[in-house]
C-alpha positions in Angstrom: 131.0 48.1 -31.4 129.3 49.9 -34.2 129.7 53.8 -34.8 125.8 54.0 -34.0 126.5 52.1 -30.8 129.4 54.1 -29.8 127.7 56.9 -28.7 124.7 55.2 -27.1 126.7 52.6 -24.8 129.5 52.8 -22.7 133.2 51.6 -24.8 133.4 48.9 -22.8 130.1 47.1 -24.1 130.6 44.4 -26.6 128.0 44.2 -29.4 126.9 40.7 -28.5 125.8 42.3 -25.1 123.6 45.1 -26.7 121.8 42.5 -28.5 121.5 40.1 -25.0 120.2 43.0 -23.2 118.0 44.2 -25.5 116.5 40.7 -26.0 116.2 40.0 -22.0 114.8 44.1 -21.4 112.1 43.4 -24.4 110.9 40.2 -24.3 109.3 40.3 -20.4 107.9 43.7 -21.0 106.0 42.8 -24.6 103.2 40.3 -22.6 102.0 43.2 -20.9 98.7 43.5 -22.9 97.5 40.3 -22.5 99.2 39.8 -19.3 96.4 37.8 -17.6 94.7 36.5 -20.5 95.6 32.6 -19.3 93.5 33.4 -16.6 90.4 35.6 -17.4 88.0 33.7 -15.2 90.6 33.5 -12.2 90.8 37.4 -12.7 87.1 37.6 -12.7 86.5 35.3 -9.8 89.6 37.2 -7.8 88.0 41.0 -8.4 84.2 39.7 -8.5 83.1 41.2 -11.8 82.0 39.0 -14.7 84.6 38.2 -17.5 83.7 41.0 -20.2 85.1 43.3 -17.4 88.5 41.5 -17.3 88.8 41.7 -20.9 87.7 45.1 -21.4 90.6 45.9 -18.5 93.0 44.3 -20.8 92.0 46.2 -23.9 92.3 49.7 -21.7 95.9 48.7 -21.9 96.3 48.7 -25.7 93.7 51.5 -25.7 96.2 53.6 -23.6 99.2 53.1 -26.0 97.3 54.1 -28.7 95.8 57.3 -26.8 99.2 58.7 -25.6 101.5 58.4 -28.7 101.4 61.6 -29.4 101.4 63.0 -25.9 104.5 60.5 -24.9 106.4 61.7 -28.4 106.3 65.6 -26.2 108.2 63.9 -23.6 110.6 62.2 -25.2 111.9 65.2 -27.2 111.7 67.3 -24.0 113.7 64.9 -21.1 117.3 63.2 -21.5 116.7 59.8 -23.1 118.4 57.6 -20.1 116.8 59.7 -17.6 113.2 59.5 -19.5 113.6 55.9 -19.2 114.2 55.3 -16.1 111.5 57.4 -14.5 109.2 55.4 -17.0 110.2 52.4 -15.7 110.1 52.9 -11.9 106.5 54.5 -12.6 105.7 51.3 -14.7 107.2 49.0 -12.1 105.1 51.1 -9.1 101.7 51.0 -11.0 102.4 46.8 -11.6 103.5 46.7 -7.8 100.2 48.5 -6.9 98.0 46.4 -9.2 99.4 43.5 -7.6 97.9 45.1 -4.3 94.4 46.0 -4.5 91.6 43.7 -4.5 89.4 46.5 -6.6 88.2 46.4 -10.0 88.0 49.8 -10.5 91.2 50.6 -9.4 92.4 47.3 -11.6 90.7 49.6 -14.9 92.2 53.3 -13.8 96.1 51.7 -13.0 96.0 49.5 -16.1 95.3 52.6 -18.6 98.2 54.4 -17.2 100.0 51.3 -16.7 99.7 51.4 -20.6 100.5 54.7 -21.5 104.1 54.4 -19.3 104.7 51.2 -21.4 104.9 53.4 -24.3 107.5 55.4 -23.2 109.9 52.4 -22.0 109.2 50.5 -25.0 109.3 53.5 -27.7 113.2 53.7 -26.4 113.8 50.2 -26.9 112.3 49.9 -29.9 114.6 53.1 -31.1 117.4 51.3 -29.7 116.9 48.2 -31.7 116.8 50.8 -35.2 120.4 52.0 -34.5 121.3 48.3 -34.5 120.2 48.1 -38.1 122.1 50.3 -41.0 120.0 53.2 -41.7 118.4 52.3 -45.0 117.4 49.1 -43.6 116.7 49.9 -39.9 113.2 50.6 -39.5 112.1 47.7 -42.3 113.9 45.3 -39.8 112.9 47.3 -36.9 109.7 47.0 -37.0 110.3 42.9 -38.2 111.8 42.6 -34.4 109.4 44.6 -32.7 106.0 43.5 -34.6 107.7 39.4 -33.6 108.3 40.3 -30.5 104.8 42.1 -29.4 103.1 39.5 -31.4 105.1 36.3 -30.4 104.8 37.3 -26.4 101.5 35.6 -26.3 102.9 32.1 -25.3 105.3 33.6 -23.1 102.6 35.2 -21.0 100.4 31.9 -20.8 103.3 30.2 -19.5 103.5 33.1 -16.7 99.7 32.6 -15.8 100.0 29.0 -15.6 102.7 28.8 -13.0 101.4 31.6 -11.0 97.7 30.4 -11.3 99.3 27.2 -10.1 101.2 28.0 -7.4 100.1 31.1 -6.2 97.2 33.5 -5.9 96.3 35.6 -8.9 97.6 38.7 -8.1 100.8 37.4 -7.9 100.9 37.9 -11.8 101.8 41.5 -11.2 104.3 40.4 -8.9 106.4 37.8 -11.6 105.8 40.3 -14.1 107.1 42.9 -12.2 110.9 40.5 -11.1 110.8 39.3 -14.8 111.5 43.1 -16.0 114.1 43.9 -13.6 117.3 42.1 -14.3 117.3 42.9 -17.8 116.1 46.5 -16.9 119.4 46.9 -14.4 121.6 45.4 -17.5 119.8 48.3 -19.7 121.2 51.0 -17.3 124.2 49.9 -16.4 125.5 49.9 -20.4 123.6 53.3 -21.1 125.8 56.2 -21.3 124.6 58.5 -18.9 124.0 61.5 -21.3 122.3 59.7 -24.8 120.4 61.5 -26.9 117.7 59.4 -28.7 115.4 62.4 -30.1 115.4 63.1 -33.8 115.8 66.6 -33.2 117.2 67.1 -30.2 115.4 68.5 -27.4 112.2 70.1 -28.2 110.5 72.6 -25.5 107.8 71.0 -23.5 104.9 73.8 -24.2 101.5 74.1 -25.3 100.7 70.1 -24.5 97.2 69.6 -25.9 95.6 67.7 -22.9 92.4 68.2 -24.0 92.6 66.3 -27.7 94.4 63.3 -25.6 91.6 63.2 -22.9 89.2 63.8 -25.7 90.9 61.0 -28.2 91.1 59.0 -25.0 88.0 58.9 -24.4 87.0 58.4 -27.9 88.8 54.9 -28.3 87.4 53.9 -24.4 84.0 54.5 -25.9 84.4 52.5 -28.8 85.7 49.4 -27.0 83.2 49.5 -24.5 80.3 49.5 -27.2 81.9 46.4 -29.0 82.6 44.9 -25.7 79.6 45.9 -23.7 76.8 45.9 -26.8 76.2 42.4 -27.1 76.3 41.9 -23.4 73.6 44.5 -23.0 72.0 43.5 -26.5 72.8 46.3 -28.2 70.4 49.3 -28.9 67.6 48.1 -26.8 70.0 49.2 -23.7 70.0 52.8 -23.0 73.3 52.1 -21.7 74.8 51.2 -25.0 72.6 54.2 -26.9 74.3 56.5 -25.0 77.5 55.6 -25.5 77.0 55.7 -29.2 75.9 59.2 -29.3 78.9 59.7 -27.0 81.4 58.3 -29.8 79.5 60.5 -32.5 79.6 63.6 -30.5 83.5 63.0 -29.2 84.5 62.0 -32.8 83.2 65.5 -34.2 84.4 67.4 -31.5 88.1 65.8 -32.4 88.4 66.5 -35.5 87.5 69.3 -35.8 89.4 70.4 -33.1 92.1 69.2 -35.2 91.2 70.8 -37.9 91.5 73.8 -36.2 94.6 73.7 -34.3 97.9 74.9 -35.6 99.7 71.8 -34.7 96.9 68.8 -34.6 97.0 66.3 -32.1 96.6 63.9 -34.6 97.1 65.4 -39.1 94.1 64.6 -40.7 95.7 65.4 -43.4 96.7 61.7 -43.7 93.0 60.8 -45.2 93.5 62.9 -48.2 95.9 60.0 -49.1 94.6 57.8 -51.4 96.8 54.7 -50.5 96.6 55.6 -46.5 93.2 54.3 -46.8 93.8 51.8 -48.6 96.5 50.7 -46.1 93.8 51.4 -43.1 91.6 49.1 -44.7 93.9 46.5 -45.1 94.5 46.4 -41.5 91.1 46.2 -41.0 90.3 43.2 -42.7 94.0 41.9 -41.7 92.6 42.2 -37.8 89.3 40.6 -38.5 90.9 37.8 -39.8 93.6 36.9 -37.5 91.4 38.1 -35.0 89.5 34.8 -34.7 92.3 32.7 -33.5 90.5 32.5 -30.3 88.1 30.7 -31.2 90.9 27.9 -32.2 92.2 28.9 -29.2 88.8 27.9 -27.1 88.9 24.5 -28.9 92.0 23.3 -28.0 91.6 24.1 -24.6 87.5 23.0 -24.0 87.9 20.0 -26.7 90.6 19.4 -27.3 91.2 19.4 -23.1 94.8 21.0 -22.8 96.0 22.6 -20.2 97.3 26.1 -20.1 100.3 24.5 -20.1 100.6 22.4 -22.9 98.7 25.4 -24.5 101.1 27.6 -24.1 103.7 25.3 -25.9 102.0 24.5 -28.4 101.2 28.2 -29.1 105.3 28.6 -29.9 104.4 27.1 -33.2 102.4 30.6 -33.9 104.8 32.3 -32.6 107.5 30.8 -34.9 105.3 31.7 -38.1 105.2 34.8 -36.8 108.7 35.3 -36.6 109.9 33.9 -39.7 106.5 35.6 -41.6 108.1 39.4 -40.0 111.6 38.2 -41.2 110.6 37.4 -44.9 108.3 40.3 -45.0 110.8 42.6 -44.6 113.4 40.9 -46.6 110.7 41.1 -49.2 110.4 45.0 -48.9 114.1 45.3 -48.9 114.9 43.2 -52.4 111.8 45.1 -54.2 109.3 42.7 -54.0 105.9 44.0 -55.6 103.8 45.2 -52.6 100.8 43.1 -54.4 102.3 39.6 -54.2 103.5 40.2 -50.8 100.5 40.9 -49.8 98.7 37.9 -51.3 101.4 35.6 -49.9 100.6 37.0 -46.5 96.2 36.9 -47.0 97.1 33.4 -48.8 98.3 31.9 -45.5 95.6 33.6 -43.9 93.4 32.1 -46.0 95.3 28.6 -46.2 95.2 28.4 -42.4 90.8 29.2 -42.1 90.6 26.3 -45.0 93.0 23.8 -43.6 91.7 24.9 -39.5 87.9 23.6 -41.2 89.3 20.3 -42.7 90.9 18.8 -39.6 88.4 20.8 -36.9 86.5 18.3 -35.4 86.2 16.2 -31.8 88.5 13.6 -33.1 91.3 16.1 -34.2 94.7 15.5 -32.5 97.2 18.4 -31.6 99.2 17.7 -34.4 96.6 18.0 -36.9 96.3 22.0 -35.4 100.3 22.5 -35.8 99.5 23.6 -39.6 97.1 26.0 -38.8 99.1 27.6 -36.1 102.0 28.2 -38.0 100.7 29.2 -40.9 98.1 32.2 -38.8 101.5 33.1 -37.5 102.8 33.5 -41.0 100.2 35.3 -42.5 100.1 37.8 -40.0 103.7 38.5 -39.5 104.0 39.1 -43.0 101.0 41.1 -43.5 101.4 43.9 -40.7 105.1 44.3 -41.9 104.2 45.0 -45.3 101.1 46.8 -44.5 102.3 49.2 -41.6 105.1 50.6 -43.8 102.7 50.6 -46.9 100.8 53.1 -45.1 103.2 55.0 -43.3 105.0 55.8 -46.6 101.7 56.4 -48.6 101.7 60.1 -46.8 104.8 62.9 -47.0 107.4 62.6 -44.2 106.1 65.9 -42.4 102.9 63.8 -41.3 104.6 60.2 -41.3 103.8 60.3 -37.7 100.2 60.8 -37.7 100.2 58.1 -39.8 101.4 55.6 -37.4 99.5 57.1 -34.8 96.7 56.5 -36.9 97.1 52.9 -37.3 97.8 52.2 -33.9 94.2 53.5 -32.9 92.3 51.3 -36.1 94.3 48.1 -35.0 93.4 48.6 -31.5 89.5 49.3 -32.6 89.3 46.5 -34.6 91.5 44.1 -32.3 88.0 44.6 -29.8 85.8 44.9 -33.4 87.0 41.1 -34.1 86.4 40.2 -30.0 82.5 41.5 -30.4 82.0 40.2 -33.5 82.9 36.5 -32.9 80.7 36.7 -29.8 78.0 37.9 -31.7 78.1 35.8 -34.5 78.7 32.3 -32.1 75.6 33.3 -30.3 73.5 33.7 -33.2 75.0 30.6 -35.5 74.5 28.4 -32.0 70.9 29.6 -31.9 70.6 28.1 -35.4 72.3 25.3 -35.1 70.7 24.3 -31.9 67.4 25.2 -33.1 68.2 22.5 -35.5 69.6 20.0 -33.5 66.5 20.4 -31.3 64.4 19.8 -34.2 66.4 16.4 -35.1 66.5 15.3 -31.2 62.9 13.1 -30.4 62.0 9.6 -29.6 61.6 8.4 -32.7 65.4 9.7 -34.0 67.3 6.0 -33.6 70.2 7.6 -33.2 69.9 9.7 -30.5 68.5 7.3 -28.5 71.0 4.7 -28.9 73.1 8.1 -28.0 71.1 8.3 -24.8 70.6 4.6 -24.0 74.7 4.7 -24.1 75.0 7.2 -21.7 72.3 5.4 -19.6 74.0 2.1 -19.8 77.7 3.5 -19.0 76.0 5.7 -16.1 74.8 2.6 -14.8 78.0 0.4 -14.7 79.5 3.1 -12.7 76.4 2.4 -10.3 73.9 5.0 -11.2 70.0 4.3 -10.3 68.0 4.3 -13.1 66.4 7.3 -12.3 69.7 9.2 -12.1 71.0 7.2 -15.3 68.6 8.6 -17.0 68.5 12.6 -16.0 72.3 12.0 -16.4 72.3 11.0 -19.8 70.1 13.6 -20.9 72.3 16.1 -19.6 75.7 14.5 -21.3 73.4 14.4 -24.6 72.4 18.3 -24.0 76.9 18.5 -23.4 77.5 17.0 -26.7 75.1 18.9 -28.7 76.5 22.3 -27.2 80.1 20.4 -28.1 78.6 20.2 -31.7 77.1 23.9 -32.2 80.4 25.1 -30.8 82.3 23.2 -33.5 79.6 24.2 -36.1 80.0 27.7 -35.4 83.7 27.6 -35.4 83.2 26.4 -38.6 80.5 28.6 -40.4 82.8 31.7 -39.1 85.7 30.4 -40.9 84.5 29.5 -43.8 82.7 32.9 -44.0 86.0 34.9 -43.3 87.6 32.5 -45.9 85.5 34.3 -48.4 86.5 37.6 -46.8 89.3 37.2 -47.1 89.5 35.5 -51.0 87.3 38.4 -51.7 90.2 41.1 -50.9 92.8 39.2 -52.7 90.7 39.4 -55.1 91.0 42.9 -55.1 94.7 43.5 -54.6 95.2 41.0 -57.5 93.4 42.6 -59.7 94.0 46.8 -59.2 96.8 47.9 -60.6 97.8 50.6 -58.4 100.5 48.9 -55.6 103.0 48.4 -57.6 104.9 51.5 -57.7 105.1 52.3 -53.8 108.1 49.9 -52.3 110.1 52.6 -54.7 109.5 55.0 -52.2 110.0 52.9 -48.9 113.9 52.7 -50.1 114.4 56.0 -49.8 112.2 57.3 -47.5 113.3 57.5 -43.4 110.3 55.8 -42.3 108.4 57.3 -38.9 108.5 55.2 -35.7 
């Protein structure tokens, strides 16, 4: 066992073991976010709201980690480490147990925020325990290559999950499997723990003067913010006085917080970090980084309405993202580590990005085989494994070590933001590209277009031999015509988007290719203890 190890698990643990046990203990607890997102209109139908509601109770999950980082980080310096964890995780496993009993969606909305925030605290302690695995100039370079592939490579993992329950079982039973997937590797964790470990930096820091009112107030901030990009489409926008109101509520909370934090001795959240010139470079980077592995979904809605898989056979073939992922975080920090120029890491990682929008367009259509999407996959997976590597530590080194942590804190609230940002925006822009495109396909549609009535005398003709009356052959075939066309503005619109996020993103490498001022910063990250 290493010396790091010897003082966090008991002397009879072998070091394969830690490694097992941190594996089984992490991987179940990682699909939490997207827990039910293999079965968003089961959840819909089971609670009766409409769809936008499921996905917004899904966000309130990633919008509760962000939230609470600061708050959590109170705790975890005040309570004994192994003690800390294990009242997280009984609360965690409670909160899942009760989600898996009510029938309400409200009560669905309140359980999964805190749900969220207690997922912070277990998974804050693994993810320190998987730094002392690493030596200590290295550790948090490759700790945050395991825990950025393990958050981001749960995705398949959680389909599979839906699609047996959804299967077998009613849909609350998610909660259920979710809740006996965590257990045996959480028993394994506590059993090799020592009982007295002491994870905090700085020992144990006094649990006073908790500033409840900048979480409740940043809190509600982020909620805000997703509902408008959720909800404002769905309400169209400022014509709702729904959807005005919530945007003067975002203006009005995001004044109030900063300069509440401004004003506070010890801020919530430093905004100090702006005055950074490369902090905001880095926040913008995740920005356009989120926006443009953000539309994976709407590769992910072909292969499932076109291409006609199965949540099973989706959920494999989603491995192959998850295995650019992996590899992506795993040269992106061996990148860092030998000295690599931040710039050409960074192009490598957009490059993918942009390799897989171009080769996704070339092979997208209603003839395309599964294999032809393998490509595309991987190399999404790629690009974004090593592009929030390079540009998490890029930012949280751009600011000095006293406000590292607000820095991180930071990020996690603009990757959540513009996680729902890229959600509205590819709803937006596929209604409005559809309109075009079936005002267009309209236009072409007539009697006197050959081709679309041989299109319609086909469907006729095969309605027919399947012993259709004439009268039904032909309301029939106008409605599988009317099918196809919406097949055909749904591929068109897939892609328009991606070819105009192709420019995006050739736009910003662009940019990083051609300022000179990115070279000098992986100095620093060698030196520098990087913030969790």
């Amino acid at each position: 066992m290493t010396n790091s190890n010897v003082q966090i698990f008991k002397s009879w643990v072998p070091n394969w073991l830690v490694f097992v046990t941190l594996f089984v203990f992490l991987l179940p607890i990682a699909p939490g976010l997207g827990l039910y997102s293999g079965g968003v209109a089961a959840a819909a139908s089971f609670y009766g709201v409409d769809i936008i509601d499921i996905n917004y109770s899904m966000v309130v999950y990633y919008l509760a980690i962000a939230s609470v980082f600061p708050l959590e980080a109170r705790f975890f310096n005040f309570f004994s480490s192994k003690r800390y964890l294990i009242a997280c995780l009984i609360l965690f496993l409670t909160l899942n147990y009760l989600l898996y009993r009510t029938h309400s969606y409200t009560v669905l909305f309140v359980l999964r925020f805190f749900a969220g925030a207690l997922s912070h605290g277990v998974i804050g302690i693994v993810f320190t325990l998987v730094f002392k695995q690493f030596h200590e100039q290295r550790s948090r370079v490759l700790g945050y290559a395991t825990m950025y592939s393990a958050l981001f490579g749960s995705g398949a993992l959680g389909y599979i999950m839906n699609a047996y329950v959804l299967s077998n079982y009613g849909f609350n039973s998610v909660f259920l499997v979710y809740i006996i997937s965590i257990i045996p590797g959480a028993i394994l964790m506590v059993v090799i723990l020592r009982n007295y470990i002491d994870l905090r930096r700085n020992g144990k820091v006094p649990l006073k003067n908790v500033d409840w009112v900048s979480f409740v107030i940043y809190a509600s901030l982020l909620l805000s913010i997703a509902y408008f990009f959720l909800y404002g489409q769905y309400y169209q926008w400022f014509s709702s006085l729904r959807i005005v109101l919530v945007f003067c509520a975002i203006v009005i909370l995001l004044i109030t917080f900063v300069m509440r934090q401004k004003a506070l001795k010890v801020p919530y959240i430093d905004m100090r970090v702006y005055k950074t010139r490369n902090f905001r470079i880095g926040m913008g980077l995740l920005v356009v980084f989120y926006l443009a592995k953000g539309d994976l979904n709407l590769l992910n809605n072909f292969m499932t309405q076109s291409v006609k898989l199965d949540i099973y056979h989706y959920s494999y073939v989603m491995f192959i993202n998850c295995a650019g992922i992996v590899l992506g975080a795993l040269l992106g920090a061996r990148y860092i580590l030998a000295g690599m120029r931040i710039r050409i890491i960074w192009l490598i990682g957009f490059g993918s990005l942009l390799a897989y929008h171009l080769f996704a367009i070339s092979v997208l259509s209603y003839q395309a085989t599964i294999s032809q999407l393998f490509m595309p996959l991987f190399l999404c997976g790629f690009g974004n494994g090593i592009l929030i590597i390079s540009i998490v530590i890029f930012y949280v080194t751009a600011v000095p070590p006293s406000i590292g942590f607000s820095a991180s804190v930071s990020g996690v609230a603009y990757r959540s933001c513009t996680f729902v940002g890229s959600m509205a925006l590819t709803s937006m822009m596929g209604l409005r590209f559809q309109k075009i495109h079936h005002q267009s396909f309209s236009a072409d549609v007539s009697r006197t277009n050959l081709l679309a009535m041989d299109r319609i005398n086909g469907y006729a003709h095969a309605l027919i031999n399947r012993g259709a009356s004439a009268h039904e052959s032909s309301a029939g075939a106008m409605k599988l015509l009317g099918k196809a066309v919406s097949y055909q503005e749904n591929l068109l619109f897939i892609k328009d988007y991606y070819l105009y996020m192709s420019f995006l993103i050739g736009f910003v490498m662009l940019l990083i290719a051609t300022i000179p001022h990115f070279t000098y910063q992986i100095k620093k990250i060698k030196s520098r203890v990087i913030p969790i």
